[in-house]
C-alpha positions as CSV (number, residue, x, y, z in Angstrom):
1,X,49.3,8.8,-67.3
2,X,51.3,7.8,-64.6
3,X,49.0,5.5,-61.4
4,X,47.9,7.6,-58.7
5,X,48.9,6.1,-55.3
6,X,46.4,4.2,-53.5
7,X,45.6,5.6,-50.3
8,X,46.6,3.9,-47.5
9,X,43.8,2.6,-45.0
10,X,44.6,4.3,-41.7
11,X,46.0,2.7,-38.8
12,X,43.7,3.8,-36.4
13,X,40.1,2.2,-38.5
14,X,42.3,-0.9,-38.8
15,X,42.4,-0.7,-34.8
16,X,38.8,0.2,-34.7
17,X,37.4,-2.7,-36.8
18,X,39.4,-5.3,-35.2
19,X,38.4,-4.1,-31.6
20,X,34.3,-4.0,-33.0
21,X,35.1,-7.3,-34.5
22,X,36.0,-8.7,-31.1
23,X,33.5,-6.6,-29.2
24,X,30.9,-8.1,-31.2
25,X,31.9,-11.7,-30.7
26,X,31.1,-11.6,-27.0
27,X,33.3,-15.2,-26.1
28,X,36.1,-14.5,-28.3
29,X,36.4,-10.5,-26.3
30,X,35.7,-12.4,-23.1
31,X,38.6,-14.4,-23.5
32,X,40.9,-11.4,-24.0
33,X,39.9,-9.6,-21.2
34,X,40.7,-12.9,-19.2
35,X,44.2,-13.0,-20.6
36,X,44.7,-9.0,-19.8
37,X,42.8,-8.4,-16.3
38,X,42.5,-12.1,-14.9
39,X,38.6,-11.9,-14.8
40,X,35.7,-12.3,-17.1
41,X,32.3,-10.6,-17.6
42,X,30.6,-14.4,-17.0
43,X,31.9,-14.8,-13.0
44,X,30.6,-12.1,-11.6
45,X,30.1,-11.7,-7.6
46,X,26.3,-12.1,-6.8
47,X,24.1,-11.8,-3.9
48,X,22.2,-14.4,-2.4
49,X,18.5,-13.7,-1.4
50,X,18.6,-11.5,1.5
51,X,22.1,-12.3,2.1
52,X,23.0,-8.3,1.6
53,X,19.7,-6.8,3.3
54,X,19.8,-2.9,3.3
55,X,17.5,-0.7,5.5
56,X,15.7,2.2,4.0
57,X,17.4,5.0,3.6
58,X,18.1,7.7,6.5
59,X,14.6,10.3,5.9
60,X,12.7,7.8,4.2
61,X,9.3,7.1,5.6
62,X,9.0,2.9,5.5
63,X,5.6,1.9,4.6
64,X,5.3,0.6,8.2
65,X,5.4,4.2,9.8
66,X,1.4,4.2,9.7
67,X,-0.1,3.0,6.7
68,X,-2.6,0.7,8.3
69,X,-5.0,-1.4,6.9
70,X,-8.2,-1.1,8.2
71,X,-7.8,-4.7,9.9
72,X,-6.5,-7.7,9.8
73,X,-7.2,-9.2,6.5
74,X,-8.3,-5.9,4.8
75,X,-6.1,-4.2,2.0
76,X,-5.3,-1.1,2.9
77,X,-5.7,2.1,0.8
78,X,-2.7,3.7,2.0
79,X,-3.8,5.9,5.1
80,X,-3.9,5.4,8.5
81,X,-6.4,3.5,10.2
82,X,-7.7,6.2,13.4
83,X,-9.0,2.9,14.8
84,X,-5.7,0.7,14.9
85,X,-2.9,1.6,17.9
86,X,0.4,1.9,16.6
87,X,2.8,0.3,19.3
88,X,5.3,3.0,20.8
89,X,8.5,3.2,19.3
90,X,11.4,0.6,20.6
91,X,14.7,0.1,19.4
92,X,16.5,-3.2,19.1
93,X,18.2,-2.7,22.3
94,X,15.3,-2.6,23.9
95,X,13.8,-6.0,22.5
96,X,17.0,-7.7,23.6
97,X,16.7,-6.1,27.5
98,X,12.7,-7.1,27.0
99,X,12.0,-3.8,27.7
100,X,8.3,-3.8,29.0
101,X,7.4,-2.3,25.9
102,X,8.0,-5.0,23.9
103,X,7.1,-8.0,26.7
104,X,3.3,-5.9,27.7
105,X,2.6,-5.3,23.7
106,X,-0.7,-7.4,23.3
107,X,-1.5,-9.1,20.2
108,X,-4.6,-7.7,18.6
109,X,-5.2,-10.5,15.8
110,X,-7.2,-13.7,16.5
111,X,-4.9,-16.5,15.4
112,X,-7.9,-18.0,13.4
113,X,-8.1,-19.8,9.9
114,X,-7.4,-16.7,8.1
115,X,-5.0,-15.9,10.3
116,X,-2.6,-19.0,10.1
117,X,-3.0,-19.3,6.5
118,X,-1.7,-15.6,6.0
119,X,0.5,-16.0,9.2
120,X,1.9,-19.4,7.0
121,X,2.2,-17.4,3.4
122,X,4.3,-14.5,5.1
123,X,6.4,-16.5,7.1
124,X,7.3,-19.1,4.2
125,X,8.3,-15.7,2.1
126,X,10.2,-13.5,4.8
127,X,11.1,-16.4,7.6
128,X,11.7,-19.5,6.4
129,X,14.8,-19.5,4.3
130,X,16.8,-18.7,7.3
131,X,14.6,-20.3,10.5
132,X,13.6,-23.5,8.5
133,X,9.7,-24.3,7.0
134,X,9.3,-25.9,10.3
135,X,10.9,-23.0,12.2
136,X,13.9,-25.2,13.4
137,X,17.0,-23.1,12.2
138,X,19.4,-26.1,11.4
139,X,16.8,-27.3,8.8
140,X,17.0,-24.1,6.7
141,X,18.1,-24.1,3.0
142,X,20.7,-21.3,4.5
143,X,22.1,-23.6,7.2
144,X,24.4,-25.9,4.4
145,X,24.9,-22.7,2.9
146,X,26.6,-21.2,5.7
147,X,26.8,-23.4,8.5
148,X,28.7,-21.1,11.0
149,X,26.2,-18.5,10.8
150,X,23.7,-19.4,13.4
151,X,20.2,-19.6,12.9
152,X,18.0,-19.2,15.7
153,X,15.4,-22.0,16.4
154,X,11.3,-21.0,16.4
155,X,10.1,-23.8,17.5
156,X,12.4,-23.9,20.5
157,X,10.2,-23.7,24.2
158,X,12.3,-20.7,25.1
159,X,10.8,-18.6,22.2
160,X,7.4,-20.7,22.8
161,X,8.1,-19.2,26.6
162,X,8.2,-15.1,25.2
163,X,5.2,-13.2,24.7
164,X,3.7,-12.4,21.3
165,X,5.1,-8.7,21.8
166,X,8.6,-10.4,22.2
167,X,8.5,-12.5,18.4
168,X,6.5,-8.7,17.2
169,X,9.4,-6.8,18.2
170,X,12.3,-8.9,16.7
171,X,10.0,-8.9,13.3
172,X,9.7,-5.2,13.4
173,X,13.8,-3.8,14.3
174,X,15.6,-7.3,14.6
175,X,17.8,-8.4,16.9
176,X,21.6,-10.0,16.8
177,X,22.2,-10.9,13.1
178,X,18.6,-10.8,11.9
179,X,18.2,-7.3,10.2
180,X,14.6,-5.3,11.0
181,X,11.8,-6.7,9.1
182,X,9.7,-3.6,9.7
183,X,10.1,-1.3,6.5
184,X,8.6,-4.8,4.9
185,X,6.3,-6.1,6.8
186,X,3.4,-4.1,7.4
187,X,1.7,-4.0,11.0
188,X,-0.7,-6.7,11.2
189,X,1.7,-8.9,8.9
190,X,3.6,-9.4,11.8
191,X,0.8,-10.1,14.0
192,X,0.0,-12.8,11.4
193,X,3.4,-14.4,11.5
194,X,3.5,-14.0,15.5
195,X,0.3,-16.5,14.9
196,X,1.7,-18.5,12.9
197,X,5.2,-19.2,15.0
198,X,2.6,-20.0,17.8
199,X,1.5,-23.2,15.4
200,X,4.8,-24.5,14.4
201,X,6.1,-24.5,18.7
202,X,2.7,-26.5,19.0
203,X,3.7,-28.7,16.4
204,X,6.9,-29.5,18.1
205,X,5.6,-29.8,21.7
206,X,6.0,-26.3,22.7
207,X,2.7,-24.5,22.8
208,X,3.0,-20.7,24.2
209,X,2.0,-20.3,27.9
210,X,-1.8,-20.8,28.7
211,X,-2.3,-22.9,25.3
């Protein structure tokens, strides 16, 4: 009985196995694509923290549009407080002109204990990796990062010389470079931080007017 021919393994599985063989040795596939494209799965672009800040998206309803707490150190249950004043809408433009909006705003939080040490815990989270622990800009983990990107300093007397509303109002829609702090920062957050600021001038000689 004459051999039957031995069929022959297609071309195409031979294609297939070789490419799952290299797909599933992750360096080896790497290094191809390196050779063919010029890049490599392991340098990727990334993102520093808050180096590519977005704002909410247009319609969306930022958690700072009237979800109160009930005060000041209180958690709130996610509806308005009748008691608390929402400040009147301002724009960024009008923070810059210190619109009296912004400069008559009255801080409502007693910078007490509580205050200062929540003031401290927010700032070090949202403020301090661009204005500095100390609020001094140039001593910001960001400054050798990007030293032509200025950093404005806190601790300065001609912030010490604004009015709480003033340091409120850049918090809440920004101002220059600094993006708006609002949609993440709740209300009385930012009261809290204003609080704290007020420490760290008086820490570097520059209490706030009347202190």
């Amino acid at each position: 009985m004459a051999d039957r021919p031995r069929p022959r393994t297609p071309v195409r599985f031979v294609a297939v196995a070789l490419l799952a063989g290299l797909v599933s040795a992750c360096s080896p596939f790497d290094d191809l694509m390196v050779q063919i494209f010029g890049r490599s799965m392991r340098d990727q672009r990334s993102f520093d923290p808050y180096e590519n800040t977005l704002l909410p998206p247009e319609g969306s309803v930022p958690f700072s549009a009237g979800n109160f707490s009930a005060g000041p150190n209180q958690v709130s249950l996610g509806q308005p407080d009748p008691s608390a004043e929402m400040p009147p809408f301002f724009t960024m433009a009008e923070v810059a002109g210190e619109a009296p909006v912004v400069m008559e705003m009255v801080n409502p939080v007693e910078a007490d204990a509580a205050s200062l040490a929540e003031g401290e815990r927010l700032y070090n989270r949202f403020c301090a990796p661009c204005h500095g622990v100390d609020g001094v800009g140039a001593s910001a983990v960001l400054a050798p990062v990007h030293p032509v990107l200025p950093v404005y300093n806190l601790s300065s007397a001609v912030t010490a010389a604004r009015p709480d509303g003033y340091i409120y109002g850049v918090i809440r829609v920004g101002r220059a470079l600094m993006p708006a702090y609002g949609h993440q920062i709740p209300h009385y957050d930012r009261w809290h931080i204003v609080n704290y600021v007020r420490q760290l001038q008086a820490q570097a000689g520059n209490p706030a007017p009347g202190e």
